[in-house]
N, C-alpha and C positions, 0 to 999 in steps of 0.2 A: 189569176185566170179563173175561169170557171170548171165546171166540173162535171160529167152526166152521171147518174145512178140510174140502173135499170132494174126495178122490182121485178124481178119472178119472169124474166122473157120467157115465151114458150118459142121463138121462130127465132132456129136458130139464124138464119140467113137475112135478120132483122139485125140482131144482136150482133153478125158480125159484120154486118154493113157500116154499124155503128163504131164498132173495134176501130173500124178502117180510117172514121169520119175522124176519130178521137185524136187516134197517129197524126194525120192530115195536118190537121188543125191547133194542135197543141195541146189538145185539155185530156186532162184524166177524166178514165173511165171506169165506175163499180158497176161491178152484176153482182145484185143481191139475190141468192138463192132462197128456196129451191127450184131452177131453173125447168124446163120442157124439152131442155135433153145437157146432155155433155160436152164440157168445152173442149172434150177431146174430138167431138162428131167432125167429120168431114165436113157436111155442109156449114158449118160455124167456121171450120178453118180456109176453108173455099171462097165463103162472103170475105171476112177479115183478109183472104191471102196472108203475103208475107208482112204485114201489117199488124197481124196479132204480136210479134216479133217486136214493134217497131213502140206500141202502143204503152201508155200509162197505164195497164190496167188490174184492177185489184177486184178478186173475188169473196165473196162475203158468204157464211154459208146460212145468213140469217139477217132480220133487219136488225136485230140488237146487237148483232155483232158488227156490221154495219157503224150504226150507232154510237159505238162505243170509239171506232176509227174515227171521229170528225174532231178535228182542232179549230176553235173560235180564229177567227172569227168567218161564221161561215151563216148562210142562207140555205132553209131548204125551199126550195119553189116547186109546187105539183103543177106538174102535164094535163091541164083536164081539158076533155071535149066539152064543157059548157060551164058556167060559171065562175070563170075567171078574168081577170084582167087581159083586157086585149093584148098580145106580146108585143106589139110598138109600144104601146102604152104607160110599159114597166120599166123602173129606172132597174138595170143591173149594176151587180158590184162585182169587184173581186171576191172570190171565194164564194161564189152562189154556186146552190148544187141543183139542176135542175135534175127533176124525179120523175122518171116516166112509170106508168103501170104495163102492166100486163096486156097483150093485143087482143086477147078476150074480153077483158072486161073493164080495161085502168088501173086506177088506182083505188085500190080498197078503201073504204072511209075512216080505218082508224089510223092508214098510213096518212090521207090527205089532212088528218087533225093534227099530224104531228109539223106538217109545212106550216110556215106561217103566215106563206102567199100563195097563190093560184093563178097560173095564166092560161088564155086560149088563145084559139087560132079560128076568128070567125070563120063560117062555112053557110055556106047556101042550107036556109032549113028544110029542105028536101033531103040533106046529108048527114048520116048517123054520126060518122067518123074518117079521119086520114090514117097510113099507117104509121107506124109507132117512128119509123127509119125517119121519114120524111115530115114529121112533126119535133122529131129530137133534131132533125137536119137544121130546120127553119128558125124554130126557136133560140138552137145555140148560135145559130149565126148570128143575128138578132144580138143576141145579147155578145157575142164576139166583138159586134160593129159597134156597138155603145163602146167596150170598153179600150178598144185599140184607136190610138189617136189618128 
């Protein structure tokens, strides 16, 4: 299956939308610290519900720590608003970790050197950005429906 890693969320009610997607759906989910609040916060356990309960998910309190948890064979894929492979476009495998950044800013650029692909999600060029929930939604689906016969 695949996998989502979230760099550094700051919105908790992003992160635990995502919690919730992860359960849903079947895939583990890392939050790689250091995060924009606590995953004891209400609003984190409110988004997620009883779904945080339910979900595959592993906290990280660093990328290197992170890092050091991945067993081959495995893909890292960055989240990016521009310069990447259109997400229809990208063949997914088992064991891809899709990487989202941060809802301020992405993904920092010595995280994005470390993926060894990059995907988007074309947008009207009027549009800066979508949010981090609904681009982690799209994408893993995406890559869900490739790999589920």
């Amino acid at each position: 299956m695949i996998r989502l890693a979230l760099f550094q969320p700051e919105i908790p009610y992003n992160a635990g939308t995502l919690v919730r997607l992860a359960a849903c759906m079947g895939f583990q989910i890392d939050i790689i610290g250091p995060c924009g609040f606590l995953l004891s916060e209400k609003h984190f356990r409110r988004a997620g519900m009883d779904y945080v309960k339910l979900a595959d998910l592993n906290y990280h309190d660093s990328y290197e720590e992170f890092s050091l948890s991945l067993t081959p064979p495995y893909r890292l894929i960055a989240m990016v608003a521009q310069h990447g492979t259109t997400y229809t476009q990208f063949k997914y495998n088992v064991g891809d970790i899709l990487m989202a950044g941060t809802e301020s800013v992405g993904l920092p650029a010595n995280i994005i050197s470390k993926c060894g692909f990059a995907v988007t999600i074309p947008m009207q060029n009027s549009a800066r950005s979508l949010n981090l929930a609904i681009v982690s939604a799209i994408i893993s689906s995406e890559a869900l429906r490739q790999l589920r016969v």
